[in-house]
C-alpha positions as CSV (number, residue, x, y, z in Angstrom):
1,X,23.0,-11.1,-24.2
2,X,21.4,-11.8,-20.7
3,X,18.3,-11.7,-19.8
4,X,18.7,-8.0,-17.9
5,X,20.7,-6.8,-20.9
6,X,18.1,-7.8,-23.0
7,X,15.5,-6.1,-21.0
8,X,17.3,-3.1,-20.8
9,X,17.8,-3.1,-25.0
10,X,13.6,-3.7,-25.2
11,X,13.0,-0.9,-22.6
12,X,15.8,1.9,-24.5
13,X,14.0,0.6,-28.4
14,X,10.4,1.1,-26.7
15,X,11.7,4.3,-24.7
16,X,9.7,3.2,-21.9
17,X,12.6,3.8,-19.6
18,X,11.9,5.4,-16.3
19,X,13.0,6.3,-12.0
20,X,13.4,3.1,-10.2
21,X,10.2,4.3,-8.1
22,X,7.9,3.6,-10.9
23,X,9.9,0.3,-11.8
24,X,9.3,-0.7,-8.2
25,X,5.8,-0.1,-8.2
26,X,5.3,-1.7,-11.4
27,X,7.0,-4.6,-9.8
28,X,4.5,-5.2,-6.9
29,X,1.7,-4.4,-8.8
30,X,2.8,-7.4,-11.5
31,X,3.8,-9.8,-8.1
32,X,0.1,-8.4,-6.9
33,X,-1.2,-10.0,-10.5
34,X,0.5,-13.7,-9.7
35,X,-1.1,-12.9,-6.1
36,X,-4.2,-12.3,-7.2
37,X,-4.1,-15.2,-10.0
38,X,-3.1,-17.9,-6.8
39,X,-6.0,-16.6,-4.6
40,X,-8.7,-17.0,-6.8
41,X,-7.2,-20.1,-8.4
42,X,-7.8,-21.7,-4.8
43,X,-10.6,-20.2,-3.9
44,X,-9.0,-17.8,-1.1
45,X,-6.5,-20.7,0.1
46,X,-9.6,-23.3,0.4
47,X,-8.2,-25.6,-2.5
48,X,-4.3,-24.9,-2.1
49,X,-4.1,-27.7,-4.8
50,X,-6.1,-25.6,-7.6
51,X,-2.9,-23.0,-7.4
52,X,-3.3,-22.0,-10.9
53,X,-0.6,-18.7,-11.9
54,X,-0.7,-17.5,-15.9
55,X,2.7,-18.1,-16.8
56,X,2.8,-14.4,-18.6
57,X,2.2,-13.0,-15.3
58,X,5.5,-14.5,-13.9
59,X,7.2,-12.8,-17.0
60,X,5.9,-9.7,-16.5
61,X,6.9,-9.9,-12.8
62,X,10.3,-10.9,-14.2
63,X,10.8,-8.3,-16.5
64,X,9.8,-5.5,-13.8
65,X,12.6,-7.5,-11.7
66,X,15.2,-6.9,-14.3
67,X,14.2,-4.0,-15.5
68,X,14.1,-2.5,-11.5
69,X,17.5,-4.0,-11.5
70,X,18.9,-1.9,-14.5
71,X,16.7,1.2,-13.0
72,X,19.0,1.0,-10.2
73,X,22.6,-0.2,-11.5
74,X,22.3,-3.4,-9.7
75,X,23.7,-6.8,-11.8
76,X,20.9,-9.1,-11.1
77,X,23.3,-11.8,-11.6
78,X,25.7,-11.1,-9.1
79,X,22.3,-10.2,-6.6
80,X,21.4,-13.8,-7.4
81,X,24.6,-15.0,-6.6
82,X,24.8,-12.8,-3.5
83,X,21.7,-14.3,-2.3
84,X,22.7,-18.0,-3.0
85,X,25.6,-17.6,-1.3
86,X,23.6,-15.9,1.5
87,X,21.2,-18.9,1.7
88,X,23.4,-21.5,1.6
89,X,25.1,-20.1,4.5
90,X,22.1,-20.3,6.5
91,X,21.3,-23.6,5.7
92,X,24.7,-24.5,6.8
93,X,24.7,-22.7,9.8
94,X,21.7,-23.4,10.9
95,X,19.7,-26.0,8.8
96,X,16.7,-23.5,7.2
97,X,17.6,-20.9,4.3
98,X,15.3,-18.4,6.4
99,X,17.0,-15.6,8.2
100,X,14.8,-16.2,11.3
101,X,13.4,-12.6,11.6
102,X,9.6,-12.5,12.1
């Protein structure tokens, strides 16, 4: 069982299941949590070197991710995949992974 199966199996036992609108905000509010853990670990960006993230909050950002994923019938796998693919085109193409819109 992957990692997005196995979310989807914890979130069917816990019937916690729900729209992809609440998954999505759930999912900013737990990437808010690692944002919020970084900017006080550095004091606002003054000591970038303090970065200091709870490990638990990157789960739970993670499991948000997969479980936005199921919400919305999209294989996070393959997504992955896709986006490799994506980024290693760019960085042959042009030498950066960015897309260059900013």
């Amino acid at each position: 069982m992957d990692e997005q199966e196995t979310v989807a199996a914890f979130v069917a036992a816990h019937d916690i299941d729900s729209d992809p609108e609440y998954w999505i905000l759930d999912l900013v509010a737990e990437v808010g949590e690692i944002a919020s853990d970084a900017t006080k670990s550095t004091e606002w960006g003054e000591s970038p070197e303090s970065i200091e993230v709870k490990p638990d909050e990157i789960g739970d950002a993670y499991f948000s991710l997969l479980a936005t994923a199921e919400s919305l019938g999209v294989d996070a796998n393959e997504a992955l995949a896709e986006s490799l693919a994506k980024y290693e085109s760019r960085i042959e193409e042009s030498g950066s992974a960015s897309s260059g819109e900013r």
